[in-house]
C-alpha positions as a Markdown table, in Angstrom:
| # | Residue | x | y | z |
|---|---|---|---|---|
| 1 | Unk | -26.5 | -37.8 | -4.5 |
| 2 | Unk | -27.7 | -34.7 | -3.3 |
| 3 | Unk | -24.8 | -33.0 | -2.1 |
| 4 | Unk | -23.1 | -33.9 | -5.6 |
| 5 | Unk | -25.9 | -32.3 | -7.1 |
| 6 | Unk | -25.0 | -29.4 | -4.6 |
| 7 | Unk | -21.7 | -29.2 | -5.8 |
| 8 | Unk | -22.4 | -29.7 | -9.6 |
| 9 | Unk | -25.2 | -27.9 | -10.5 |
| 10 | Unk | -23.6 | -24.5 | -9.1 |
| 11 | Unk | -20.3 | -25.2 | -10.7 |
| 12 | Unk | -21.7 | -26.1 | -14.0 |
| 13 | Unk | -24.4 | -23.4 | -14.2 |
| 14 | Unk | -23.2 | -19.9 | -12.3 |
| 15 | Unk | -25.5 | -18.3 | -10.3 |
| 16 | Unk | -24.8 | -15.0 | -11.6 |
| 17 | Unk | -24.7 | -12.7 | -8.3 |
| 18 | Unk | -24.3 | -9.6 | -9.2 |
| 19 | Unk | -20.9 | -7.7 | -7.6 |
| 20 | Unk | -20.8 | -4.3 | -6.7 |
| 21 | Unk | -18.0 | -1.7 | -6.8 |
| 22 | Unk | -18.4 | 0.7 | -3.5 |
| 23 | Unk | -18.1 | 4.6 | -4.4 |
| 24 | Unk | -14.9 | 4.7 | -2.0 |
| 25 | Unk | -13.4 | 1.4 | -3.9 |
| 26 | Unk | -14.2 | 2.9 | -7.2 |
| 27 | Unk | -12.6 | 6.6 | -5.7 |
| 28 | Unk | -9.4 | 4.6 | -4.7 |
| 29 | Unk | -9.1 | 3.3 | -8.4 |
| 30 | Unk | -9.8 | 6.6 | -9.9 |
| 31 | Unk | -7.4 | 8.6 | -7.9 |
| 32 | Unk | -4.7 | 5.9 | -9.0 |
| 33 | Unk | -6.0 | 6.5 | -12.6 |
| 34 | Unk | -5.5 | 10.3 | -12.3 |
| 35 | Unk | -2.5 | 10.8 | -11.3 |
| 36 | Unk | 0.5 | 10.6 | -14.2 |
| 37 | Unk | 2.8 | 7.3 | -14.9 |
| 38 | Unk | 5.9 | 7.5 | -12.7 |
| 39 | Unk | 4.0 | 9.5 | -9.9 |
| 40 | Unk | 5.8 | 8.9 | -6.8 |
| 41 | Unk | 3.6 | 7.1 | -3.7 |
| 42 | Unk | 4.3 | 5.8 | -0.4 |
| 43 | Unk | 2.7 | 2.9 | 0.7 |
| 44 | Unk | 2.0 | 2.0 | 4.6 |
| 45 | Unk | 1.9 | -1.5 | 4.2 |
| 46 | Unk | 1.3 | -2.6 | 7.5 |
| 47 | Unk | -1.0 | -5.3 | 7.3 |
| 48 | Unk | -0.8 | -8.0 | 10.1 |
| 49 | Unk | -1.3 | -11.7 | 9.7 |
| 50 | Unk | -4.1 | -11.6 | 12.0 |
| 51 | Unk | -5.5 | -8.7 | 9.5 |
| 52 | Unk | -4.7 | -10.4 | 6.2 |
| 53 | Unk | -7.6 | -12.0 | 5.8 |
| 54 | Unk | -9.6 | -9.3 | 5.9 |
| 55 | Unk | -7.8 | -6.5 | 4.4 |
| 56 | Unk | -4.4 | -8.4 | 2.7 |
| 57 | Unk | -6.3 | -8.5 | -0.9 |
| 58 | Unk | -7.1 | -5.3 | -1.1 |
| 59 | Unk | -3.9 | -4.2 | 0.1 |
| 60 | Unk | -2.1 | -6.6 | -2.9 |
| 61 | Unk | -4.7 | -5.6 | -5.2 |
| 62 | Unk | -3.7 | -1.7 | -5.0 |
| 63 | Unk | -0.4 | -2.7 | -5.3 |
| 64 | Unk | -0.9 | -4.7 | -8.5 |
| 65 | Unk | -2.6 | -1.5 | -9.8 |
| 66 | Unk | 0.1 | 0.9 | -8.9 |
| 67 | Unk | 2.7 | -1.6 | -10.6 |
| 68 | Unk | 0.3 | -1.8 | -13.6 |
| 69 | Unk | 0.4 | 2.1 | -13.7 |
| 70 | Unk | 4.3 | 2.5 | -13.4 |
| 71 | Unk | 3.9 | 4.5 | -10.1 |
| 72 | Unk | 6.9 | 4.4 | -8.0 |
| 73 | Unk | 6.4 | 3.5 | -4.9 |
| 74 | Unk | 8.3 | 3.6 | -1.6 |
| 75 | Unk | 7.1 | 0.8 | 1.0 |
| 76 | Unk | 7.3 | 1.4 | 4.7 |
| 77 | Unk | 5.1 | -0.1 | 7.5 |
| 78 | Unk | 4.7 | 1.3 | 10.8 |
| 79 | Unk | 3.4 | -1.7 | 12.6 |
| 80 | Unk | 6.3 | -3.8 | 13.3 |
| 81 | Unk | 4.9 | -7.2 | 11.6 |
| 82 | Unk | 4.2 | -4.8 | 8.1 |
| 83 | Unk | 7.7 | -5.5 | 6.8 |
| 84 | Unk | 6.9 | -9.0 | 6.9 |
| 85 | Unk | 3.7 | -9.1 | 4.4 |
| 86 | Unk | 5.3 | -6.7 | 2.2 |
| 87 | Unk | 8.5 | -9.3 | 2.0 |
| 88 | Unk | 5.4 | -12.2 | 1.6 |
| 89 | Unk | 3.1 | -10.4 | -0.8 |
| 90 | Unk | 4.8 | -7.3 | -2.7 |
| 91 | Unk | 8.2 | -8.6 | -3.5 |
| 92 | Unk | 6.8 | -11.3 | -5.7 |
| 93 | Unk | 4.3 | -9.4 | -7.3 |
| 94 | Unk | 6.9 | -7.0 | -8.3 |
| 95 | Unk | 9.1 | -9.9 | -9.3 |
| 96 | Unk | 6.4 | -11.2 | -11.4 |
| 97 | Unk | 5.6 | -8.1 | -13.1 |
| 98 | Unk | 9.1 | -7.1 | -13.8 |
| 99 | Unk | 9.2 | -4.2 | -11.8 |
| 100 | Unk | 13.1 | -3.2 | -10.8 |
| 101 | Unk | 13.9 | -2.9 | -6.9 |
| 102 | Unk | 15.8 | 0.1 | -6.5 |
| 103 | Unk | 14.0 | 2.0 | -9.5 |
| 104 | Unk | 10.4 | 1.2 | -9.4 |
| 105 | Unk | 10.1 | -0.1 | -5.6 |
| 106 | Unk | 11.9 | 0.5 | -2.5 |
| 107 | Unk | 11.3 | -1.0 | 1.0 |
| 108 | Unk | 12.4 | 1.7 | 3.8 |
| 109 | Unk | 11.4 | -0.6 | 6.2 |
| 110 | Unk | 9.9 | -0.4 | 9.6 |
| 111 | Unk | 9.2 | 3.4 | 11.1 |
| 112 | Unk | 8.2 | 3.9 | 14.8 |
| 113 | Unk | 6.4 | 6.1 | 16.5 |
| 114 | Unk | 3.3 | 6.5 | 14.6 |
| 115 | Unk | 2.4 | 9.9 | 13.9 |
| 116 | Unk | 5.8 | 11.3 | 14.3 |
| 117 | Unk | 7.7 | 8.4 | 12.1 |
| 118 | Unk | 5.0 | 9.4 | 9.3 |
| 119 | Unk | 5.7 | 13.1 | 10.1 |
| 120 | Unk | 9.5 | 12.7 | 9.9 |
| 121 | Unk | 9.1 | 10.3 | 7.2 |
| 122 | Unk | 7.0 | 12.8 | 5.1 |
| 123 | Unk | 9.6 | 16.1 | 6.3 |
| 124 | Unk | 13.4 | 14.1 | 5.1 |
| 125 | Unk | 13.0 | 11.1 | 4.0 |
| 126 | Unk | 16.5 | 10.5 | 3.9 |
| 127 | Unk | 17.1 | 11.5 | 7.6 |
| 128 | Unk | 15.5 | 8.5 | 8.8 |
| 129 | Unk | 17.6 | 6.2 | 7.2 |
| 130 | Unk | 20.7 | 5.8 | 5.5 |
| 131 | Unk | 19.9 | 1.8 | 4.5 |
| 132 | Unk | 16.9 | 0.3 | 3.0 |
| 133 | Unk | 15.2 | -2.5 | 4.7 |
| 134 | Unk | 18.2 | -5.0 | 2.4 |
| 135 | Unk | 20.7 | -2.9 | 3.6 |
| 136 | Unk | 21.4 | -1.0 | 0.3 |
| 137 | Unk | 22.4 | 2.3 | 0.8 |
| 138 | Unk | 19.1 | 4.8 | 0.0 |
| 139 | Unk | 21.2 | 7.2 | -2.2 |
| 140 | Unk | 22.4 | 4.6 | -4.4 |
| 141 | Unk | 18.7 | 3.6 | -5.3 |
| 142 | Unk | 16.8 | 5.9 | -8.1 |
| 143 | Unk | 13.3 | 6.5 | -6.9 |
| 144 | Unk | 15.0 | 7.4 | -3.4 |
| 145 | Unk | 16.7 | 10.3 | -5.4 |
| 146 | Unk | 13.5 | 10.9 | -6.5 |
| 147 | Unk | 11.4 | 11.3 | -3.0 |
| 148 | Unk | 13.3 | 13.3 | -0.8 |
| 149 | Unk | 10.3 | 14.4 | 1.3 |
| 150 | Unk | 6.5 | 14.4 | 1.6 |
| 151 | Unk | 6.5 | 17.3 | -1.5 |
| 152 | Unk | 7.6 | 14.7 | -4.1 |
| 153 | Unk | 4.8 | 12.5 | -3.0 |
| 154 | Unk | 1.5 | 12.3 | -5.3 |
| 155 | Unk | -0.1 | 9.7 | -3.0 |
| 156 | Unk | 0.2 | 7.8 | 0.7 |
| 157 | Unk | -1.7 | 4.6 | 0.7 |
| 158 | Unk | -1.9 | 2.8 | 4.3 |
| 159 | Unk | -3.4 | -1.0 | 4.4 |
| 160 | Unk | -3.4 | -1.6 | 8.4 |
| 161 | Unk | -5.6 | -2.3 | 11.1 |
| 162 | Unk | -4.2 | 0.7 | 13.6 |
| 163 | Unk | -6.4 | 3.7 | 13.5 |
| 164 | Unk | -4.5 | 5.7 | 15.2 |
| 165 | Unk | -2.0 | 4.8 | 12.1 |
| 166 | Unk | -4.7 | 5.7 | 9.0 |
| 167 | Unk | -5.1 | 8.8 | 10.8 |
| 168 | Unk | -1.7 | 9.5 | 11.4 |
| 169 | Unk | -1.0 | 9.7 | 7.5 |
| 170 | Unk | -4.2 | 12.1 | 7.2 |
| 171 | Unk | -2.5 | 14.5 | 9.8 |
| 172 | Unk | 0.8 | 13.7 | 8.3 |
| 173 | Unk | 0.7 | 13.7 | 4.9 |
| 174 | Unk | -2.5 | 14.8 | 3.7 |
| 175 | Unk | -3.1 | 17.9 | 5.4 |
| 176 | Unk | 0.4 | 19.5 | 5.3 |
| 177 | Unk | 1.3 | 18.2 | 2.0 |
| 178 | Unk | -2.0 | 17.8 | -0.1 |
| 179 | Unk | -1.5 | 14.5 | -1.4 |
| 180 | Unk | -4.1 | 12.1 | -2.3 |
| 181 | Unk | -4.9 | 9.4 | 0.1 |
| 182 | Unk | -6.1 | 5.9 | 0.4 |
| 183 | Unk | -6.6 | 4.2 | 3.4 |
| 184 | Unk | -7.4 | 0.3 | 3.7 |
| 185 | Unk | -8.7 | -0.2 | 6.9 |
| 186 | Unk | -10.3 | -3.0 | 8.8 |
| 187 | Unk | -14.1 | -3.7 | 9.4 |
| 188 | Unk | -13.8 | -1.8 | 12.9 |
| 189 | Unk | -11.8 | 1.4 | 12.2 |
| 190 | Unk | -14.4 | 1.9 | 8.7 |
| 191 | Unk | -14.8 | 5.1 | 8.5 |
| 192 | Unk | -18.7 | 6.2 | 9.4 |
């Protein structure tokens, strides 16, 4: 009797805990809001099963708000097992908000080497690959005609539990090319 009541009484009359929005969750969300429909970003989607739990529904929940603001956005992941959750996660989101591979997403795919991946990545684009992660050919696709280096990018977004990889995008992208950043890190590479 008392562990129904333990289940019932919560369930039928909510606590009411209040939730707080953090000042960097609430600066993530506003630099998304600021920058104009059809901004082009490039998402670092290299979240790990192991680091899903922990970082995978903020990592789908920024996605869901660039969808929701028409951003285009070109997914890469420079952990190996990245491609994976974005195949998992992304692809049905966009599927189930209509959003058109080729035109309002685009999975590159898998770029090694960390800092100078991101760095090449950022410089042409289209030097590192010829193929998407499907095998369609980038130049066929419309928001690849659209991001032909780091200059056409608004934002870089990087969900992963590599530090040397969040930094990699600051020393990458942000510094040389100015563009707004939001990094989704684990618990241990928070920044202090």
């Amino acid at each position: 009797l008392a562990l129904l009541l333990c289940i019932i009484v919560p369930a039928a009359v909510p606590m009411g805990f209040p939730i707080t929005v953090s000042e960097m969750t609430r600066g993530a969300y506003n630099a998304i809001e600021s920058l104009p429909r059809g901004s082009s970003v490039v998402y670092d989607f290299s979240i790990s099963p192991s680091g899903y739990v922990e970082i995978g529904p903020a990592g789908i929940a920024v996605a869901a708000h660039l969808f929701k603001r028409d951003m285009k956005v070109l997914y890469v992941a420079t952990t190996a097992d990245g491609i994976m959750s974005v195949i998992a996660f992304v692809k049905p989101l966009a599927e189930s908000t209509g959003k058109k591979y080729g035109e309002d997403w685009v999975l590159l795919g898998y770029i090694a080497g960390r800092d100078t991946g991101i760095a090449s990545l950022l410089r042409d684009t289209h030097s590192i690959a010829a193929n998407d992660y499907f095998g369609n050919k980038i130049e066929g696709l419309p928001l690849m005609n659209a991001v032909r280096s780091g200059r056409d990018v608004r934002l870089a977004v990087c969900a992963t539990g590599d530090a040397d990889v969040s930094t990699g995008w600051v020393r990458q992208g942000v510094t040389p090319y100015g563009m707004l950043y939001i990094d989704i890190p684990t618990g241990v590479i928070f920044p202090t």
